[in-house]
C-alpha positions as a Markdown table, in Angstrom:
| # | Residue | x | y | z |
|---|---|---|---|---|
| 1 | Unk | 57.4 | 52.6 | 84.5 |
| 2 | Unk | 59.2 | 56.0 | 84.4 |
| 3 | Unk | 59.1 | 58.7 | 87.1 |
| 4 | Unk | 57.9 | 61.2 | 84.1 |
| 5 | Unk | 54.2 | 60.4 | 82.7 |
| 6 | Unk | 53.1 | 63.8 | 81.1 |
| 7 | Unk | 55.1 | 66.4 | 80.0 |
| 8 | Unk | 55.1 | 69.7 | 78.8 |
| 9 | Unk | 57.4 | 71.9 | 76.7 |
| 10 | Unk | 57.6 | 75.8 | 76.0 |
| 11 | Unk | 58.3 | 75.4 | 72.5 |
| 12 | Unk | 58.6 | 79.4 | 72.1 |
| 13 | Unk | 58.5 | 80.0 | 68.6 |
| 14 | Unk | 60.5 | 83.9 | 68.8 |
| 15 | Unk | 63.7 | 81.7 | 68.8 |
| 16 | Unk | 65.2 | 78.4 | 68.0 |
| 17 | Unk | 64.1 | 75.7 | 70.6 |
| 18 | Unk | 64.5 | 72.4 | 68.9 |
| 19 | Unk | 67.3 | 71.6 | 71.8 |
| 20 | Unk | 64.2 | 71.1 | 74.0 |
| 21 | Unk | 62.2 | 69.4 | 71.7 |
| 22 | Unk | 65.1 | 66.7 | 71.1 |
| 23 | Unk | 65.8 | 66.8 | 75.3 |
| 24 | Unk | 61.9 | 66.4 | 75.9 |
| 25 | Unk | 61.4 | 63.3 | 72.9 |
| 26 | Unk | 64.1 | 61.8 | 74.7 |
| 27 | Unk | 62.9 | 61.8 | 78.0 |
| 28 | Unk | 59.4 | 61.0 | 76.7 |
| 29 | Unk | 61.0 | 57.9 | 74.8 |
| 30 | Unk | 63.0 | 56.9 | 78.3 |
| 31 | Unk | 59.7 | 57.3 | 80.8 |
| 32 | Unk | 57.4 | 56.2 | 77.9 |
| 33 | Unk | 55.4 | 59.2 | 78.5 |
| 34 | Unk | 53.0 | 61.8 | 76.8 |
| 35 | Unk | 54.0 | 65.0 | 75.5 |
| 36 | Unk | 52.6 | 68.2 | 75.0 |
| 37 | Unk | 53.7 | 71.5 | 72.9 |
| 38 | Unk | 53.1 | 74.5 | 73.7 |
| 39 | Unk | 53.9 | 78.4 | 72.5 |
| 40 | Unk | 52.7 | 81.6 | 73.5 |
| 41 | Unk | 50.4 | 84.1 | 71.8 |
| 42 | Unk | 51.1 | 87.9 | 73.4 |
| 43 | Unk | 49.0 | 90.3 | 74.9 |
| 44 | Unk | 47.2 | 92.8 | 72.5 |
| 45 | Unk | 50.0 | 95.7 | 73.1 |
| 46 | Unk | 48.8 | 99.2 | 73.0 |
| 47 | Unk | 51.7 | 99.5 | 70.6 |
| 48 | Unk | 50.8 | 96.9 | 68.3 |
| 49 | Unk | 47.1 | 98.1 | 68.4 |
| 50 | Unk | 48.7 | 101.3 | 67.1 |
| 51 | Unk | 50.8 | 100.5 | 64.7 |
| 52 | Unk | 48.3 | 97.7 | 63.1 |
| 53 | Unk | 45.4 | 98.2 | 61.5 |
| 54 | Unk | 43.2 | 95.1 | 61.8 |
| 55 | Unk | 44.9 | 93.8 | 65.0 |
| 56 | Unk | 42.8 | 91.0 | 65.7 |
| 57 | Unk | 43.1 | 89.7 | 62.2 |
| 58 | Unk | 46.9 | 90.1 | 62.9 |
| 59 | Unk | 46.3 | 88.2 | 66.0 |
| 60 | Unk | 44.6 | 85.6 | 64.1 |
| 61 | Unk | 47.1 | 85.1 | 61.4 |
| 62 | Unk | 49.8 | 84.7 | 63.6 |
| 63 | Unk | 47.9 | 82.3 | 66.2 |
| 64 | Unk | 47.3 | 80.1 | 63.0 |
| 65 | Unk | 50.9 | 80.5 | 62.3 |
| 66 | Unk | 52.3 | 79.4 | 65.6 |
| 67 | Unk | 49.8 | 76.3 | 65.5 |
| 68 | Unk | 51.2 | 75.0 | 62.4 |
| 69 | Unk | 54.3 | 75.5 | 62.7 |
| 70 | Unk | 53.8 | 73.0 | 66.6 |
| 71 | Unk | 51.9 | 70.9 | 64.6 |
| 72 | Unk | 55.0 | 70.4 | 61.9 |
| 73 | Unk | 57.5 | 69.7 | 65.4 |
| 74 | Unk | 54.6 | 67.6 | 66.5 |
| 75 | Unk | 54.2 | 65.5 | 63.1 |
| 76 | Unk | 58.2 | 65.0 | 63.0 |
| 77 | Unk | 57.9 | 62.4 | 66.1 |
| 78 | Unk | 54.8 | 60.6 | 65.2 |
| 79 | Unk | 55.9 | 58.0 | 63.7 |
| 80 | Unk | 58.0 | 56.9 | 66.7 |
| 81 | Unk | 55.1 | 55.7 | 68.5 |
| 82 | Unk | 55.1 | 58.8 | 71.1 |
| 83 | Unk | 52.1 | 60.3 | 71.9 |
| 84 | Unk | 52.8 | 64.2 | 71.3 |
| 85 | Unk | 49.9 | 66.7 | 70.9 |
| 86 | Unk | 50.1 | 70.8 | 70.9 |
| 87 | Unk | 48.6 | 74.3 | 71.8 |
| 88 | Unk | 48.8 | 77.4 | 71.6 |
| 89 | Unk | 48.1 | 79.1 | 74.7 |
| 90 | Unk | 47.3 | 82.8 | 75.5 |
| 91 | Unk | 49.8 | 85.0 | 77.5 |
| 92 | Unk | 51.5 | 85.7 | 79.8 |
| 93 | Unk | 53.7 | 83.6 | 79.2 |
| 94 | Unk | 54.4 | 82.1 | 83.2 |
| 95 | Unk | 50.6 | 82.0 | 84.5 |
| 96 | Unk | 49.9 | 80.0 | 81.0 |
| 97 | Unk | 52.4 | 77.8 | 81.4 |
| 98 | Unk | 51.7 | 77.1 | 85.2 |
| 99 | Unk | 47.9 | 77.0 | 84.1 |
| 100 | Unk | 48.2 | 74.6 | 81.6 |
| 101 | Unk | 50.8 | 72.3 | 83.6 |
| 102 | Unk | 47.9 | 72.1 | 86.4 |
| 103 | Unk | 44.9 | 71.8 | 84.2 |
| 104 | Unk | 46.4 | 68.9 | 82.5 |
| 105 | Unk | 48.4 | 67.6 | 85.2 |
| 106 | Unk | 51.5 | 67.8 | 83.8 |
| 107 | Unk | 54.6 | 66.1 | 86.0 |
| 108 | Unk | 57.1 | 68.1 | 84.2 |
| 109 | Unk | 57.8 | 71.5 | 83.0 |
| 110 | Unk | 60.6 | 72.0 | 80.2 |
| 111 | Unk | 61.9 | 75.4 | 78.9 |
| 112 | Unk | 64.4 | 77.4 | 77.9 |
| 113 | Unk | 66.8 | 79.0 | 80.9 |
| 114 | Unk | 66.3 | 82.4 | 79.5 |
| 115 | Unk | 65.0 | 83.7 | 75.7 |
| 116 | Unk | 67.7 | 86.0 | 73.8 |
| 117 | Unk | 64.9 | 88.9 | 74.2 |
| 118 | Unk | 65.2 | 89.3 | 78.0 |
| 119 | Unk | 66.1 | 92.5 | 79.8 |
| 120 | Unk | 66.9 | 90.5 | 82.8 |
| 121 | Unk | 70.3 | 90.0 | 84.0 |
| 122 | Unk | 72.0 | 86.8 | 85.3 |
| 123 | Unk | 71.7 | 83.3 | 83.7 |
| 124 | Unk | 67.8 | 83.1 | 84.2 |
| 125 | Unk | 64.8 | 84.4 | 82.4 |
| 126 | Unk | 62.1 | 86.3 | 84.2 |
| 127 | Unk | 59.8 | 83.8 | 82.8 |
| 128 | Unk | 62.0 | 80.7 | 84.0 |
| 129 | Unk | 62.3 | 82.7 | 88.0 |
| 130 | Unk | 58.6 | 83.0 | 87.5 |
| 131 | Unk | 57.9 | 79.1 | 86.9 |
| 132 | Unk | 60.8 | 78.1 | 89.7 |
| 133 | Unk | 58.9 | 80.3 | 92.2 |
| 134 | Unk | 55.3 | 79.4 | 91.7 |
| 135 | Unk | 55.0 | 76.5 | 88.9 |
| 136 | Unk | 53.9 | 72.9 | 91.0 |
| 137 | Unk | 55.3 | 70.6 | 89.1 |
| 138 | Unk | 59.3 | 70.3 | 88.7 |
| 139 | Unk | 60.9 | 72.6 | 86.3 |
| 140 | Unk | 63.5 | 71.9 | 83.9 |
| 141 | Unk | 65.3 | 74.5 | 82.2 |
| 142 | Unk | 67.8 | 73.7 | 79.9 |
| 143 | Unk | 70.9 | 75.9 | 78.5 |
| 144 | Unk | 71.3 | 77.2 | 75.1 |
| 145 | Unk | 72.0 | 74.3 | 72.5 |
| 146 | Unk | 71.6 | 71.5 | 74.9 |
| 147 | Unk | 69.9 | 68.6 | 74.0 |
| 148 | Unk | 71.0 | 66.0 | 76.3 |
| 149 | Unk | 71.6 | 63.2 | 77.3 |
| 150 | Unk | 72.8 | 64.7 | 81.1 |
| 151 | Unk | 75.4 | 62.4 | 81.4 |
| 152 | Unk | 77.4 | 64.6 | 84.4 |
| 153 | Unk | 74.3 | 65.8 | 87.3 |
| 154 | Unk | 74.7 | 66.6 | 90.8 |
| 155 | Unk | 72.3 | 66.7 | 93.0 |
| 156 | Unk | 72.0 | 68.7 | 95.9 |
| 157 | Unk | 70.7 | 68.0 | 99.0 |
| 158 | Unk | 70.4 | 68.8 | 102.6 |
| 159 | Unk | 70.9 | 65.2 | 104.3 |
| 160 | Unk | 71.4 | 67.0 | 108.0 |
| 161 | Unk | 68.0 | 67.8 | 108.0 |
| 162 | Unk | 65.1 | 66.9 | 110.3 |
| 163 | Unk | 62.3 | 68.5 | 108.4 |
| 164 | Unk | 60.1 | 65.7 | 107.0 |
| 165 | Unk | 59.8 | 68.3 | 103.9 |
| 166 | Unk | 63.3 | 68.2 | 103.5 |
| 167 | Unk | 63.5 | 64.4 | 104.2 |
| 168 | Unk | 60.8 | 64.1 | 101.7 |
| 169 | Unk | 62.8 | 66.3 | 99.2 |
| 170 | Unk | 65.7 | 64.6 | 99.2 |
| 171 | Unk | 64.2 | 61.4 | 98.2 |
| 172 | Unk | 62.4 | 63.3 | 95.2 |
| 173 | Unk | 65.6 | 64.8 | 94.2 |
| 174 | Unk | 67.3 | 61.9 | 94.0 |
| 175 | Unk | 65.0 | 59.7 | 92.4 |
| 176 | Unk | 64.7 | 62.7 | 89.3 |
| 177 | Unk | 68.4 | 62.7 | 88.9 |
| 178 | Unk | 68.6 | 58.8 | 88.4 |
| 179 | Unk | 65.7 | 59.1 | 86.5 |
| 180 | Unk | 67.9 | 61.8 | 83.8 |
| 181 | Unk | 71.1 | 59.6 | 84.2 |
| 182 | Unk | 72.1 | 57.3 | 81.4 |
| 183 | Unk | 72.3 | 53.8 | 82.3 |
| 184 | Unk | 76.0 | 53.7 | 83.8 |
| 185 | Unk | 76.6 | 57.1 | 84.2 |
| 186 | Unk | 77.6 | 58.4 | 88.2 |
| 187 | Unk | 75.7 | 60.4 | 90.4 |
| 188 | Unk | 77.4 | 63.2 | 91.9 |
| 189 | Unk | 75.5 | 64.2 | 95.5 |
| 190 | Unk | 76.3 | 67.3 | 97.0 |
| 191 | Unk | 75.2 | 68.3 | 100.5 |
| 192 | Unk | 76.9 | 71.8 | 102.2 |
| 193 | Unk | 77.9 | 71.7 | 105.6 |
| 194 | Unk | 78.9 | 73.9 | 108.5 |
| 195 | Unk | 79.1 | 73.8 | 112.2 |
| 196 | Unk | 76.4 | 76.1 | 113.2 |
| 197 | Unk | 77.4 | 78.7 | 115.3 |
| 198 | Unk | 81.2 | 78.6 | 114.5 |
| 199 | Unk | 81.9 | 82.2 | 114.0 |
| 200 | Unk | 80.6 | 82.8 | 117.1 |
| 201 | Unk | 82.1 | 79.8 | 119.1 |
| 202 | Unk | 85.6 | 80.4 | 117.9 |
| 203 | Unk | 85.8 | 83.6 | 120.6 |
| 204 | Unk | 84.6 | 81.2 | 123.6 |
| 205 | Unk | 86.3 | 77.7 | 122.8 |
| 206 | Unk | 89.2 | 76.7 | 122.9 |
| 207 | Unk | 90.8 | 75.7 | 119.3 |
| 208 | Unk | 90.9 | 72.2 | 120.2 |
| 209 | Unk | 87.4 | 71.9 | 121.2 |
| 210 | Unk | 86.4 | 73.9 | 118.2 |
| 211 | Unk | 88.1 | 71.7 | 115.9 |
| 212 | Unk | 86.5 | 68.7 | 117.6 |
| 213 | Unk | 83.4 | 69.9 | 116.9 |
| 214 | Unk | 84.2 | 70.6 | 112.8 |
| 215 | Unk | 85.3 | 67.7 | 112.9 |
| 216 | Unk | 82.1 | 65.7 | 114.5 |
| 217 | Unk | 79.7 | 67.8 | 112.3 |
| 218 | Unk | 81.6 | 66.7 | 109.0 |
| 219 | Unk | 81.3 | 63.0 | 110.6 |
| 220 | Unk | 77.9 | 63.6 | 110.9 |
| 221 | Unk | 76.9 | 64.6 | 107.3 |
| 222 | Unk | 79.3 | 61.5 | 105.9 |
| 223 | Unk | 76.8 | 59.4 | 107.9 |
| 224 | Unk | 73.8 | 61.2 | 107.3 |
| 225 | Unk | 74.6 | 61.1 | 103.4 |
| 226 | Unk | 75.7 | 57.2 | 103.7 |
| 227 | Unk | 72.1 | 56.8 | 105.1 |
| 228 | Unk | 70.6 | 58.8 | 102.2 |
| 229 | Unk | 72.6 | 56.2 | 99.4 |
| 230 | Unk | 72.0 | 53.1 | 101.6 |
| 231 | Unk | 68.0 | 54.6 | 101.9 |
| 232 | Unk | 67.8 | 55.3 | 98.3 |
| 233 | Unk | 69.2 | 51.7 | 97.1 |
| 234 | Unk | 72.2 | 53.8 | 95.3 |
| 235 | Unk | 75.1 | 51.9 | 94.1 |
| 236 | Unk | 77.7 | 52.8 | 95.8 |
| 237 | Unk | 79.9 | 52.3 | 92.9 |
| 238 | Unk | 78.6 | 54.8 | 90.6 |
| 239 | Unk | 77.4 | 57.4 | 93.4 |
| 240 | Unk | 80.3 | 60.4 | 94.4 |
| 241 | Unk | 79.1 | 61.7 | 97.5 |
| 242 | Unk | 80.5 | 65.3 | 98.0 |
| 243 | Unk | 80.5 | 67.0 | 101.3 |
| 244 | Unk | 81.6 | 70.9 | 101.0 |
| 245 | Unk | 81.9 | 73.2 | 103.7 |
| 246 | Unk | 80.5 | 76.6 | 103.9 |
| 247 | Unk | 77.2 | 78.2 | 103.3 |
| 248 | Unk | 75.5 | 76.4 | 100.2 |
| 249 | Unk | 74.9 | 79.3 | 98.9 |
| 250 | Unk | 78.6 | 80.4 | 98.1 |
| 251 | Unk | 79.8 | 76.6 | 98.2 |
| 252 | Unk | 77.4 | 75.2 | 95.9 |
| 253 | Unk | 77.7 | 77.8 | 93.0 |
| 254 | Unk | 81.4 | 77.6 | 93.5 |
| 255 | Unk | 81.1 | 73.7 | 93.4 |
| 256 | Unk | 79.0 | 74.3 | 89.6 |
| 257 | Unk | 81.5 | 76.1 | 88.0 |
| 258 | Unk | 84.3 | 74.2 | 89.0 |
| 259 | Unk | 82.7 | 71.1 | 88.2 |
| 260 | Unk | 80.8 | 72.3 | 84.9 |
| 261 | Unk | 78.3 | 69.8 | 85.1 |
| 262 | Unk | 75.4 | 69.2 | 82.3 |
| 263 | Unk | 72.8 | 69.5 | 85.0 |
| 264 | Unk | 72.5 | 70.6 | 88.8 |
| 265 | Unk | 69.1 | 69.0 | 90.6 |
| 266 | Unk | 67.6 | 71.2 | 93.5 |
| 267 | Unk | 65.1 | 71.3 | 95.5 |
| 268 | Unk | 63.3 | 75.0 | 96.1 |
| 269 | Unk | 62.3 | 75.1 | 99.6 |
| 270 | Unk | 61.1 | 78.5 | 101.8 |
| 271 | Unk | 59.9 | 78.3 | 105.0 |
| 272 | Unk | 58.4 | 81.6 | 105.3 |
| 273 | Unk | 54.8 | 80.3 | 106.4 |
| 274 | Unk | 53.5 | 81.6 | 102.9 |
| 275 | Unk | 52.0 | 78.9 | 101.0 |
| 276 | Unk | 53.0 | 78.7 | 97.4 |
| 277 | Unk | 55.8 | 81.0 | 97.8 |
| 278 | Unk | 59.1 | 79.6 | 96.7 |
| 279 | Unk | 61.7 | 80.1 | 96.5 |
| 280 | Unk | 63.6 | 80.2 | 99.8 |
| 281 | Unk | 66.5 | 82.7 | 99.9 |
| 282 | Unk | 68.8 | 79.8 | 99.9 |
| 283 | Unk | 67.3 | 78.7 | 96.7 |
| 284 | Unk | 67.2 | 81.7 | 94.7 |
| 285 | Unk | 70.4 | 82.9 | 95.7 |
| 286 | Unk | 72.2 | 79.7 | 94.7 |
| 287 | Unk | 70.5 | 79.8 | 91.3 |
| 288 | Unk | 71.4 | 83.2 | 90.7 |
| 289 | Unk | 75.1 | 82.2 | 90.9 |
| 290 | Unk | 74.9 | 79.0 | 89.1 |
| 291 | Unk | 75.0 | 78.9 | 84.6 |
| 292 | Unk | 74.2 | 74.9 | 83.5 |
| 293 | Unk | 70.8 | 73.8 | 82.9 |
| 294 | Unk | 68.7 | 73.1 | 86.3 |
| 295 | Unk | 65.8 | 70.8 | 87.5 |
| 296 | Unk | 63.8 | 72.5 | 90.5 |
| 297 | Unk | 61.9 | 70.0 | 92.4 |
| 298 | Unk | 59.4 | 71.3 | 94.7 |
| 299 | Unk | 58.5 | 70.1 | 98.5 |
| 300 | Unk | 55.3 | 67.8 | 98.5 |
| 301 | Unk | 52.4 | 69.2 | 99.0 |
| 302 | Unk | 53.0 | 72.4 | 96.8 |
| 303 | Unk | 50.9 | 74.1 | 95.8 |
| 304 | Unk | 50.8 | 77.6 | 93.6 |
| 305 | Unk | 48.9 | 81.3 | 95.1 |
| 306 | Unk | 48.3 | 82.3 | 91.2 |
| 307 | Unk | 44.6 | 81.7 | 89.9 |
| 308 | Unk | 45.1 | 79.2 | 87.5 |
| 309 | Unk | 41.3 | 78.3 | 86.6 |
| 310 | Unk | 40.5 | 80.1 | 83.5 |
């Protein structure tokens, strides 16, 4: 049985998005699971009410409109023995998306990493931040043109850590990235590490003893990600462990773009006592620095401060 049972796509009909319709169909196909369509109708715009005569029959027509043209994507696949259905829900667009993906318990959120109509700068829609930052279930957004398969993914994850959430993590992101590996392909790991404390050490140590205790800290994190492989039932053979020092959030966007993978696995994890509200600084600032498609995975348990019953 695949890790995937139920998933949903932003099929966003302003722009071409049949990359993630032929990324989702193949991960339904791998996990054998449902799928669901979905586009956006907008908000009646004082604009639009002004420039329009009948606006609701404009509504109407182009609601109609964005159903068929799902139901069309939707028909394509039929015949393949996947179970896809389609709607078109109202905006806006993140708090419909995160509604729908709870209402329908939905294990997985595909979209888009950023539409060609955003004012927002960087790699990332505001829709997309909005769904990493509040949406429960993991969020996959792919890069213009992509359709898979992810044959080169890293995952990245904090193995050092004592936090059952980030214990718990770990395991999830892990398990996701296998899950969207060809059969074969290698998993890259990535975990960021530093001797806490160094900058401030290096004035009241001696150079020696401060290199000892690099050196003990990197020994460390080799044997806390061996535990993590041996843990997860990895093969060895076809898993690249990768221990970078440095703050992860210069080191891992730096490892990204030399790398150039097709996918980077996270998880989004803040600590700041506010339930539902991801992402952690670490998080967000990695993400704003990184430019390949991305799967957020969020801690267990979490769960999102927007309304979403209707």
């Amino acid at each position: 049985m695949g890790l995937f049972r139920n998933i949903l796509v932003h099929a966003d009909g302003r722009h071409e998005c049949r990359h993630l319709i032929d990324c989702a169909v193949e991960l339904a196909r791998h996990n054998q699971a449902k799928l669901k369509l979905v586009d956006i109708m907008p908000r009646k715009a004082w604009p639009a009410r002004l420039s329009i005569d009948d606006i609701d029959d404009y509504l109407n027509r182009l609601a109609t409109a964005k159903e068929k043209r799902l139901r069309k994507l939707a028909d394509e696949f039929q015949s393949e023995s996947l179970e896809i259905s389609y709607r078109v829900l109202q905006s806006p667009t993140s708090l419909a998306i995160i509604r729908e993906a709870v209402q329908s318990a939905h294990d997985l959120v595909i979209k888009g990493v950023k539409g060609p109509e955003s004012r927002l700068q960087g790699f990332f829609g505001t829709t997309a931040k909005r769904l990493l930052r509040q949406c429960p279930a993991p969020v996959l957004l792919v890069k213009p043109e992509f359709s898979g398969p992810f044959e080169r993914i890293v995952a990245a994850v904090d193995v050092t850590s004592e936090h059952e959430t980030d214990i718990c993590l770990n395991a999830e992101i892990v398990q996701m990235a296998q899950n969207l590996s060809p059969v074969s392909r290698r998993l890259h790991l990535l975990h960021a590490w530093s001797l806490y404390g160094a900058s401030v050490l290096r004035d009241h140590m001696r150079e020696d003893e401060l290199a000892d205790a690099v050196t003990k800290t990197e020994q460390h994190a080799r044997h806390c990600m061996d535990a993590l492989i041996q843990e997860q039932g990895l093969d060895a053979k076809q898993t690249i462990a990768h221990l970078v020092q440095g703050d992860p959030i210069n080191v891992i966007p730096d490892f990204v773009t030399e790398q150039n993978p097709d996918l980077l696995v996270m998880g989004t994890v803040g600590r700041t006592g506010v339930a539902g509200m991801l992402m952690g600084n670490t998080a967000e600032q990695i993400l704003e620095h990184v430019a390949c498609s991305v799967l957020a995975v969020k801690p267990p348990g979490f769960k999102t401060t927007l309304h979403t019953d209707e």
